[in-house]
C-alpha positions in Angstrom: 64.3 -50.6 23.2 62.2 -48.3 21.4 62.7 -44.4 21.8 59.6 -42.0 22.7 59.3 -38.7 22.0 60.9 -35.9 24.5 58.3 -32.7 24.4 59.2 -30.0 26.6 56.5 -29.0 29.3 54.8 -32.1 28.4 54.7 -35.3 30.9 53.1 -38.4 31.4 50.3 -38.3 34.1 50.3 -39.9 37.6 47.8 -40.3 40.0 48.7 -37.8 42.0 47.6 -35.4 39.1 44.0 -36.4 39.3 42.5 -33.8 41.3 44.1 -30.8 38.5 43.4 -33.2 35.9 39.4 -33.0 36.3 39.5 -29.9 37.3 41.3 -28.9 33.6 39.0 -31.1 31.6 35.5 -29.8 33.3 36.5 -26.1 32.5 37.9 -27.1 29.0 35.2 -29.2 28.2 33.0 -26.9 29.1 33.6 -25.5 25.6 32.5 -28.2 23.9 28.9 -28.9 22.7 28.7 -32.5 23.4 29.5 -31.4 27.3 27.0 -28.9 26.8 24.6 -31.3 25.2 25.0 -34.5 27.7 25.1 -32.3 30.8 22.6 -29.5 31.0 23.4 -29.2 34.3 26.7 -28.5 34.8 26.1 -25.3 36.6 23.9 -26.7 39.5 26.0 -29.9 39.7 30.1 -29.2 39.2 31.1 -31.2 41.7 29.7 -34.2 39.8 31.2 -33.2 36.7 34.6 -33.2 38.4 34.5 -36.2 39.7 32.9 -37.9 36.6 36.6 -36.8 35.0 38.4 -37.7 38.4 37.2 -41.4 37.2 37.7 -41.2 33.4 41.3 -40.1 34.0 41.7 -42.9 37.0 40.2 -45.6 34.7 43.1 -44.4 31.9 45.9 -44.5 33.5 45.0 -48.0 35.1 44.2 -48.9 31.7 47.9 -50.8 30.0 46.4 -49.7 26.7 45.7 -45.8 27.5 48.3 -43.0 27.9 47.5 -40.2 29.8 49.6 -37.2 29.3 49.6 -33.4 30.8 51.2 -30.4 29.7 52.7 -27.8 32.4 53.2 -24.1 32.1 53.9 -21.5 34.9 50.0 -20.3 36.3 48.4 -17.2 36.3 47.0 -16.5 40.0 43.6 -15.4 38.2 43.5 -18.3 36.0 39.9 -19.0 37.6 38.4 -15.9 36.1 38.8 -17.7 32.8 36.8 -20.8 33.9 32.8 -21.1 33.5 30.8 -19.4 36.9 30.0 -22.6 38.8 33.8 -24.4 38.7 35.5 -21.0 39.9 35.6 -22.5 43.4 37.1 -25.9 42.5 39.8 -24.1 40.1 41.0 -21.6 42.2 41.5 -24.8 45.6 43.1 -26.6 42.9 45.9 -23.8 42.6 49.0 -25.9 42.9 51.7 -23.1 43.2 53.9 -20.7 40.7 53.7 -23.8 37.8 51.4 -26.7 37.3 49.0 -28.8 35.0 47.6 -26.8 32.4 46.4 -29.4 29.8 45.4 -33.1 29.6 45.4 -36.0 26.6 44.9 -39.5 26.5 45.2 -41.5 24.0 44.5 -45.4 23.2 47.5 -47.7 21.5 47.0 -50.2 19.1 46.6 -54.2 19.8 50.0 -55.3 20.9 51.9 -51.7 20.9 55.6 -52.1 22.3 54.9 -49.2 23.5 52.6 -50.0 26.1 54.8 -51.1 28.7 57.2 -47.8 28.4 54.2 -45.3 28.4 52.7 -46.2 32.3 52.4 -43.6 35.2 55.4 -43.5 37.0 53.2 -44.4 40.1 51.4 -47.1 38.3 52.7 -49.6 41.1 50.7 -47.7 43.9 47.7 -48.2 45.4 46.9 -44.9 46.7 44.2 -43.1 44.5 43.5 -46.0 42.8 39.5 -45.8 44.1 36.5 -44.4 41.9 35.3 -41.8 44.3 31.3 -40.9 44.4 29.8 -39.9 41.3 26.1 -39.1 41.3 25.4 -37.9 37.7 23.2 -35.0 38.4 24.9 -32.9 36.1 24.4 -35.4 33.2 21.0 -36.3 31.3 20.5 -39.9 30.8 18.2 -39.2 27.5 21.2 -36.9 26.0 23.4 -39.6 27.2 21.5 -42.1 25.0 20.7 -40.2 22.3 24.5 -39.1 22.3 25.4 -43.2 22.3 23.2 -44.0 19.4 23.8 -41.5 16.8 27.5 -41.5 17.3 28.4 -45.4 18.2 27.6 -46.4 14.7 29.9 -44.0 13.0 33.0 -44.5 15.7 32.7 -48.2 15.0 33.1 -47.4 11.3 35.9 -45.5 11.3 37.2 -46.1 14.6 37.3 -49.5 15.5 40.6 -51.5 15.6 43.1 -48.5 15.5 44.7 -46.2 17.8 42.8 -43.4 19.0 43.1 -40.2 20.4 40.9 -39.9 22.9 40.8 -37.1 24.8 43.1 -33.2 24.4 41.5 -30.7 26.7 43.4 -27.5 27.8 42.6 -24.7 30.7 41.0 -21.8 29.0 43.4 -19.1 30.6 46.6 -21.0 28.8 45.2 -21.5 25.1 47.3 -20.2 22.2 50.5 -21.4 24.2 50.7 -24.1 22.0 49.8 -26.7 24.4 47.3 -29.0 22.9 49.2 -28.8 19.3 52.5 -30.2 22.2 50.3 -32.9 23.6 48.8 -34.2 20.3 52.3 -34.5 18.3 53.7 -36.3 21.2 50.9 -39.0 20.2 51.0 -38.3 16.4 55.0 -39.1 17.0 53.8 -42.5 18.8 51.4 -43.1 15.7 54.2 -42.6 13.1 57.1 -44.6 15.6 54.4 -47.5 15.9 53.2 -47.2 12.4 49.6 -46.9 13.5 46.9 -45.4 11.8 46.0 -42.9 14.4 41.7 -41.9 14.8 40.0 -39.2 16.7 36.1 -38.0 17.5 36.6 -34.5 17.8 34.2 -31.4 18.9 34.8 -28.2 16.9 37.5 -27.5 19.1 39.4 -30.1 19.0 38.7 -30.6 15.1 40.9 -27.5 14.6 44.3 -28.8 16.4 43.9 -32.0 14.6 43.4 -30.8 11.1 47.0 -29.2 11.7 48.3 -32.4 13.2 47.4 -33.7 10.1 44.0 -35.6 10.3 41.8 -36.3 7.4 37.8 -36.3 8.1 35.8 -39.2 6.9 32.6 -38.3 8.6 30.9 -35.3 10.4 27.8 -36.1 12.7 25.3 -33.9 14.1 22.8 -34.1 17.4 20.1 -31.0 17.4 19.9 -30.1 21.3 16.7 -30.8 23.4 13.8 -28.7 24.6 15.6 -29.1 28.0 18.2 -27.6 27.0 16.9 -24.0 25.8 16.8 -23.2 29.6 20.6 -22.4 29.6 22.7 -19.3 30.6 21.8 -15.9 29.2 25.7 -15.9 28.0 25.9 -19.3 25.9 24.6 -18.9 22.7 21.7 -20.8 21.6 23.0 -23.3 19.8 25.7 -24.3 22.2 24.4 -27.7 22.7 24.0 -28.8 18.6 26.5 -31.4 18.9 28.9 -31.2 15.8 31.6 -34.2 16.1 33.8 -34.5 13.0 35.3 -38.3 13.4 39.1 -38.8 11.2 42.0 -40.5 10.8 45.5 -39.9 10.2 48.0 -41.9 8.5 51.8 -42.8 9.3 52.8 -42.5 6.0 54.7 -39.5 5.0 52.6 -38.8 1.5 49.4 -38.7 3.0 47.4 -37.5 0.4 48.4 -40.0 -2.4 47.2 -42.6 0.2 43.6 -40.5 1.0 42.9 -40.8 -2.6 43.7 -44.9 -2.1 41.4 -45.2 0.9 39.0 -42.7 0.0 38.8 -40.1 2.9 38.7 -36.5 2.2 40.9 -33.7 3.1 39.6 -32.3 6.9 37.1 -29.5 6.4 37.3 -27.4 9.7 33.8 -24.9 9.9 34.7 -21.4 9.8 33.1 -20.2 13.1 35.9 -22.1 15.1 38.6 -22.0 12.9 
């Protein structure tokens, strides 16, 4: 039976973890200019954005092909004072105790991965959770949302298509620099290299800096100018916090990666200066 990798602090997800889980993605999303730019109205609407993640995470771990991970750490009591205005209230009732959920990751396997049937929730078998609960969008904006899909589709599908893929990493703001996403994205880098799976990611600027260290190599960068909506944003965000900048890579299972960039033709990951 193949072995997978043993991370401390780091778990796979069950359903049970749902309600933390989209709690920890909103406020680390947040962060990200594609959240920014495809829901301009986060702040009115948090509830929606929540449950939009409730689903995303629900839909993973059904998924055979998707692993969904979390990281846990012991919680700071204040940790909501770290989270954007409007998702204080939702963070601070999803206070599970002295140590919980503190980061999230899923990740895609390739066709036909052995490793599928070893990497389900533990509570896979259960019913209870199972149900998409009620999401009414508001938060979102259907002409981002479209724009979004047609500038970045075509690029995914280049690079993308037919490999494993990591899809999501998002961590709480008030536990970065614990080393919690660089945790959750080795434990699927370890996957990549057990499976021998060329291993590709969409990443915000964020995200784009933990995976230049896991060792990802950028073949393109794409970029979405924001809206006129969404100049009517918080005095504290800055005025470009909805450009979307998504840097899309891949990263090899080979242990001399850069004799086999110069093979395939992808350059060395260029991370912008301003989040690295």
């Amino acid at each position: 039976m193949p072995s997978t990798p043993e991370i401390d602090g780091v778990r796979l997800a069950t359903y049970g973890d749902l309600p933390r889980m989209a709690v920890v993605a909103a406020a680390a999303f947040f962060w990200s200019p594609s959240f920014r730019f495809q829901r301009p109205r986060h702040r009115e609407f948090p509830a929606d954005t929540i449950s939009s993640y409730w689903n995303e995470y629900n839909q993973a771990i059904r998924d055979p092909a998707c692993v969904v991970l979390v990281a846990e750490d012991d919680l700071d009591p204040n940790e909501a004072e770290h989270v954007y205005d409007a998702l204080r209230r939702a963070c601070r009732s999803s206070f599970p105790g002295p140590r919980g959920i503190v980061g999230v990751c899923s990740f895609t396997l390739k066709k036909d991965s052995c490793y599928a049937p070893l990497l389900q929730a533990a509570d896979h078998d259960n019913s209870h959770d199972r149900q998409q609960i009620n999401h009414k969008a508001r938060d979102q904006c259907s002409e981002a949302l479209d724009i979004y899909e047609t500038v970045t589709r075509p690029p995914k599908t280049k690079h993308l298509a037919d490999k494993m893929r990591l899809n999501t990493i998002a961590v709480l703001p008030r536990y970065w620099r614990r080393g919690h996403a660089t945790r959750l994205v080795n434990f699927c880098t370890q996957i990549a290299d057990l499976d021998d799976a060329l291993l590709g990611v969409s990443a915000a600027p964020h995200g784009a800096v933990v995976a230049a260290r896991a060792g990802f190599e950028e073949c393109e960068t794409v970029r979405i100018k924001r809206l006129a909506k969404h100049e009517q944003q918080a005095p504290e965000e800055p005025r470009d916090a909805a450009d979307v900048v998504l840097w899309i890579g891949i990263r090899l299972p080979f242990p001399d990666r850069r004799e086999m960039n110069s093979l395939i033709g992808v350059r060395p990951w260029r991370v912008c200066p301003r989040y690295g």
